[in-house]
N, C-alpha and C positions, 0 to 999 in steps of 0.2 A: 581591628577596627572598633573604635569608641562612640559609642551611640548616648543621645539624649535622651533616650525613651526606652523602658523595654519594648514598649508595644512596637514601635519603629523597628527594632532590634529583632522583634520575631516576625514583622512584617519581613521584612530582609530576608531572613535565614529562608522563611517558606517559598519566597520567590526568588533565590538563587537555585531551589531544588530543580526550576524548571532548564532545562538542554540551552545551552548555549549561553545561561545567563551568572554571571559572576556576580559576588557580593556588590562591587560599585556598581554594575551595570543595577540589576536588583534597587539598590541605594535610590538610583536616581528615577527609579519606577515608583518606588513608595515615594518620593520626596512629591513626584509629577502629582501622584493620584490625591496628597494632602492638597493641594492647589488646585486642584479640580471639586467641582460643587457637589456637596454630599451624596446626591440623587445617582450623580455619577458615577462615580464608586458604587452606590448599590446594584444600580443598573448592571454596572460589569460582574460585582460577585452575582448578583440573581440569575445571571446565566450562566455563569461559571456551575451553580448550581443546579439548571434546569439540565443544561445539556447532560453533566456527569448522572445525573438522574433518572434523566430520561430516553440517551442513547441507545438503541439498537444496532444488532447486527443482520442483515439482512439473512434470510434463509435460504435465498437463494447460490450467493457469490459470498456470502461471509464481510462485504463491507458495511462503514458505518451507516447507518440510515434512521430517517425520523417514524418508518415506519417497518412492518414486518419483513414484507418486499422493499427493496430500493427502486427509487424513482425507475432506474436500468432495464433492472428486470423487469418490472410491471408494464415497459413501456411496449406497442404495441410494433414499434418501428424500426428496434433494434431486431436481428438475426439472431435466434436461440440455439443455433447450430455450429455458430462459432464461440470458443469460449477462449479468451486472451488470461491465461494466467500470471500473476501478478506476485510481489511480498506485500507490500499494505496496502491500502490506502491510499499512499503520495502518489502510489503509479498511477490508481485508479485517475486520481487528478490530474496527472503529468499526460497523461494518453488522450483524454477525455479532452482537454484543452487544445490537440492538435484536432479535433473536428475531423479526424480522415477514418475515423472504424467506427462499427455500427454495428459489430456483437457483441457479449454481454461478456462478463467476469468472471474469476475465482479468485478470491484471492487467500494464499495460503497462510498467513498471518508469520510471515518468517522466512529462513533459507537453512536448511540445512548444516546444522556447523556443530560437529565434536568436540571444537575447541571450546566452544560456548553452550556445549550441554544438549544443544539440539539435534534432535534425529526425529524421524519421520513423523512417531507417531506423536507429538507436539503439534505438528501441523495438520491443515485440512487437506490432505492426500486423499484420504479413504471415499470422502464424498466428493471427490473428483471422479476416481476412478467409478465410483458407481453412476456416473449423470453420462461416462461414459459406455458402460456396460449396460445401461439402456437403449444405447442404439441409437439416438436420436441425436447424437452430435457429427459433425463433419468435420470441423477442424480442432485443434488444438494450437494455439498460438502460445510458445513460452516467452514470457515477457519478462524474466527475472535479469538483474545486473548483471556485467559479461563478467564476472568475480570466479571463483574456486568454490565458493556455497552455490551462487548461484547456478554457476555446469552440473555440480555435482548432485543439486536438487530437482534441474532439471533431468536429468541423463535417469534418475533415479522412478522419478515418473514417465518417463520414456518406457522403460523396465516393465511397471505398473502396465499400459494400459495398451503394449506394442502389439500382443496379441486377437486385441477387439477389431485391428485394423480401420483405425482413424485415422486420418492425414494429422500428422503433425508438425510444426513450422518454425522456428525462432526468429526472432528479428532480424535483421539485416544489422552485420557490424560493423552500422555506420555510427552505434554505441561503441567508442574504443574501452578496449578490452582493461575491464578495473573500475569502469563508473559506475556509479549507480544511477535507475533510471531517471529518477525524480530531479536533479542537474541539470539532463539533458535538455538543451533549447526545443521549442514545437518543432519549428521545421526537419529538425534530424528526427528526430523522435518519430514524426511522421512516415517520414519516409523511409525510415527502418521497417514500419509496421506495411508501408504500401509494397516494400522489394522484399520481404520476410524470403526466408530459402526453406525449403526441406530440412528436418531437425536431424533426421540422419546423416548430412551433409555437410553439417556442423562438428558432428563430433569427431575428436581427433584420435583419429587412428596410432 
């Protein structure tokens, strides 16, 4: 692709880096933001910059947040006894968007995958099992994709924490088996989290 500009040329290259985005798609990104009023373009990098800056993880669930606690945890009306564990972020929002659960998060920052270098202790495992070896949890809800990482991550923390005897639960596989969560439309989504089964009930003998 033949460019008029280097600066165009490395505008391009930097915003194809992002997921889903090809050099022409990219193309017509810088082309848009030239035709938009300077202020505008700053405004978009100045947060591009605040947020990379100033993002947090929460200390409680390990998600993004503007403060130490996330809004979730802090809040006084969610149930601190149920903990819905998650892979990122998108679930956080996927679940959150069905309005149907009211206890707080973990989320593990990943799934379990050999193929991809990953194993346990990459993830936040260990501060799971400690929120639950304090006693003060009742459920476990696993919330991870019906995938081969996600059984095998799950089934894995199962392992972890089966001795503390906590109720633990997975969704209902009204998720078919291979999605990942964040896809999922609210209504199913919801209603996986309202029918959720026993998590030893799941696993396949």
């Amino acid at each position: 692709m033949e460019f008029p500009s280097k600066l165009v040329e490395n505008a391009v290259n930097e915003m194809s880096q992002l997921p889903g985005i090809g050099k022409r798609t990219a193309l017509r990104l810088v082309l848009h933001l030239l035709k938009q009023p300077k202020e505008q373009t700053e405004l978009l990098s100045s947060a591009m910059t605040t947020m990379r800056n100033d993002i947090q993880y929460c200390k409680e669930c390990n998600t993004i947040s503007d403060a130490e606690i996330c809004e979730i945890c802090s809040s006084t009306s969610r149930d601190k006894t149920i903990i819905c564990v998650v892979e990122d972020v998108r679930d956080v929002m996927a679940i959150e968007n069905t309005g149907m659960y009211k206890g707080v998060y973990h989320v593990l920052g990943g799934k379990i995958s050999p193929i991809e270098g990953i194993g346990p202790s990459q993830l936040k495992i260990t501060s799971l099992v400690e929120k639950v070896k304090e006693g003060q949890i009742n459920e476990i809800i696993f919330a991870l994709s019906s995938t081969m990482e996600g059984d095998t991550t799950n089934f894995y923390i199962f392992r972890q924490i089966k001795e503390y005897g906590v109720k633990t639960s997975t969704i209902a596989r009204g998720i078919a088996v291979g999605d990942e969560l964040e896809y999922a439309d609210e209504v199913t989504l919801g209603r996986s989290l309202l029918n959720r089964i026993p998590f030893e009930g799941s696993i396949k003998q």
